[in-house]
C-alpha positions as CSV (number, residue, x, y, z in Angstrom):
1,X,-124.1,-35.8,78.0
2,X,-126.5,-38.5,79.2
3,X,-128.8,-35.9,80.7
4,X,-129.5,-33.9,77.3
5,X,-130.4,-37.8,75.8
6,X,-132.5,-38.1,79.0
7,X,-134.2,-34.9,78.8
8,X,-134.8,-35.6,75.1
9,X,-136.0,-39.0,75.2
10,X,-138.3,-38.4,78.3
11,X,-139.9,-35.7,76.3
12,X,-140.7,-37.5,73.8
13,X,-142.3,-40.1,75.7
14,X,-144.1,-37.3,77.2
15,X,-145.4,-36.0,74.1
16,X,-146.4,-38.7,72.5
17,X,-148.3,-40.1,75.8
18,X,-146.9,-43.2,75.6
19,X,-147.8,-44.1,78.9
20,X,-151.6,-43.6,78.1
21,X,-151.0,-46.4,75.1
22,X,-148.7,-49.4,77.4
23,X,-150.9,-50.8,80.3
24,X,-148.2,-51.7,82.3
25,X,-145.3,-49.0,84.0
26,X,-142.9,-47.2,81.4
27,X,-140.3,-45.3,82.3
28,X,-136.9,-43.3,80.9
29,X,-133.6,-43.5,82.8
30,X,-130.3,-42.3,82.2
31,X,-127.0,-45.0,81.3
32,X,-123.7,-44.5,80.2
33,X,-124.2,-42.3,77.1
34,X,-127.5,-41.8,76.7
35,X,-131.1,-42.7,77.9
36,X,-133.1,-45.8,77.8
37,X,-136.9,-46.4,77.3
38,X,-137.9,-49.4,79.5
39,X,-141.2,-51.2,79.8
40,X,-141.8,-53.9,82.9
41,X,-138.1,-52.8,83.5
42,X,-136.8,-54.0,80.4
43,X,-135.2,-51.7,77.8
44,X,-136.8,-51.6,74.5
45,X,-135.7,-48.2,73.0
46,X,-132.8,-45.6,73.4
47,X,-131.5,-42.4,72.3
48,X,-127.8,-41.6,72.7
49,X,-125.4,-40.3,70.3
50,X,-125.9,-43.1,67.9
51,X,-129.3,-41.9,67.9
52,X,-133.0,-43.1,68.2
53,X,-133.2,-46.7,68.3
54,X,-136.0,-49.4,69.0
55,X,-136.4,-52.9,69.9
56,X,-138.5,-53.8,67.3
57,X,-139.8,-57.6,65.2
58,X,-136.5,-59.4,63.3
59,X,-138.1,-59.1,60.4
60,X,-139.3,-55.6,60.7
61,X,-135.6,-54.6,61.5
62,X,-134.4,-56.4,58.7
63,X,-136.9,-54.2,56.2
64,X,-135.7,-51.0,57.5
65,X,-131.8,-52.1,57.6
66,X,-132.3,-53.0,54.2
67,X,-133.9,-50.0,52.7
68,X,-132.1,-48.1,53.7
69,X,-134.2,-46.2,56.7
70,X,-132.2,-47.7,60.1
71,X,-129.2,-49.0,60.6
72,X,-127.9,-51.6,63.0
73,X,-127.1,-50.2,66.4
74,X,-123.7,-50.2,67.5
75,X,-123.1,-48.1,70.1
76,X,-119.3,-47.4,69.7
77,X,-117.8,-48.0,66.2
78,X,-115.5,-51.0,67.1
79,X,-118.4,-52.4,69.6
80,X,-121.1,-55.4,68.9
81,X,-124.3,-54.9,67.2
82,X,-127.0,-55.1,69.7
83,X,-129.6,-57.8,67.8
84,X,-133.1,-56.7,67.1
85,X,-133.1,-53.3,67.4
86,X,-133.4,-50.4,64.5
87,X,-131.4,-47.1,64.4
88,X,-132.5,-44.1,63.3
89,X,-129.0,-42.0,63.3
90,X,-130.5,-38.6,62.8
91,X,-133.9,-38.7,64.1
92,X,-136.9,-36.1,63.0
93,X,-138.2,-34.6,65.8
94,X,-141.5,-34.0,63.7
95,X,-141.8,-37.6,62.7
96,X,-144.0,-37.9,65.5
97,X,-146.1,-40.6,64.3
98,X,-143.5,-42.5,63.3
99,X,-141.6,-42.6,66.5
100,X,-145.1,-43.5,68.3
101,X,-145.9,-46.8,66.5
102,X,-141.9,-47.7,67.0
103,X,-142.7,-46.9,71.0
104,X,-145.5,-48.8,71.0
105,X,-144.0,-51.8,69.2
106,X,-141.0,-51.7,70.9
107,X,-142.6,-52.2,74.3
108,X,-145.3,-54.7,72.5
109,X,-142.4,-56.5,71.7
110,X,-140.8,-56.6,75.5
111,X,-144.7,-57.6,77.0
112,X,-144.5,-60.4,74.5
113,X,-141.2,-61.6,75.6
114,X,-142.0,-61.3,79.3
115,X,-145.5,-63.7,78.4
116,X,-143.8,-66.2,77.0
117,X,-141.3,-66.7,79.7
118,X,-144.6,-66.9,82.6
119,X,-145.6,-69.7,80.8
C-alpha cells in the first residue's frame, strides 16, 4: 500500500517541480502506510490513507481546521494528533496550485526550524 502513496506523492512533487522552488535537497520516501515529503531530511508533508497532509504555520492550521478545509491528522482513528500539520482527507488532484504553496510552505517551515536551532 505504501508504494501507491509513494508513487503518488513523488508524482506530485514531480509535477509541481518542487525541487526547482526549495534550494536545499527534497526528497519522497516510503513509511509505514504511506509516503513522506522531507526537506534537509526532515518530514514536512505526507500522503497515506488519511490523505494529503502538510506541516504548515499554527496559526495557518488552525484557519483551515476551523473552516472547515483540513482536518487534524491522525493517522489511525484511536492514535495522537500529530501537532502542526493540516489534512486534506480527500485531496484534488487538479488543485495543483493549492498543493504547491502548501509544499512550499511546508518545507519553508522545516528550513525555518532548522535556522533557528544553528543559532
Amino acid at each position: 500500500m505504501a508504494k501507491t502513496y509513494l508513487d503518488k506523492l513523488s508524482s506530485l512533487i514531480n509535477d509541481l517541480k518542487i525541487g526547482d522552488e526549495i534550494a536545499v535537497p527534497v526528497e519522497a520516501r516510503h513509511f509505514f502506510s504511506g509516503a513522506g515529503f522531507y526537506v534537509n531530511g526532515a518530514m514536512c508533508a505526507s500522503w497515506s490513507p488519511a490523505g494529503l497532509a502538510f506541516k504548515l504555520p499554527k496559526k495557518e492550521v488552525a484557519e483551515l481546521i476551523a473552516s472547515g478545509t483540513a482536518t487534524s491528522l491522525k493517522y489511525f482513528s484511536n492514535g495522537h494528533v500529530k501537532k502542526g500539520y493540516a489534512l486534506f482527507e480527500n485531496p484534488d488532484a487538479t488543485k495543483t496550485k493549492l498543493w504547491k504553496n502548501y509544499f512550499v510552505k511546508a518545507a519553508q517551515q522545516i528550513l525555518c526550524q532548522h535556522d533557528k536551532t544553528r543559532r
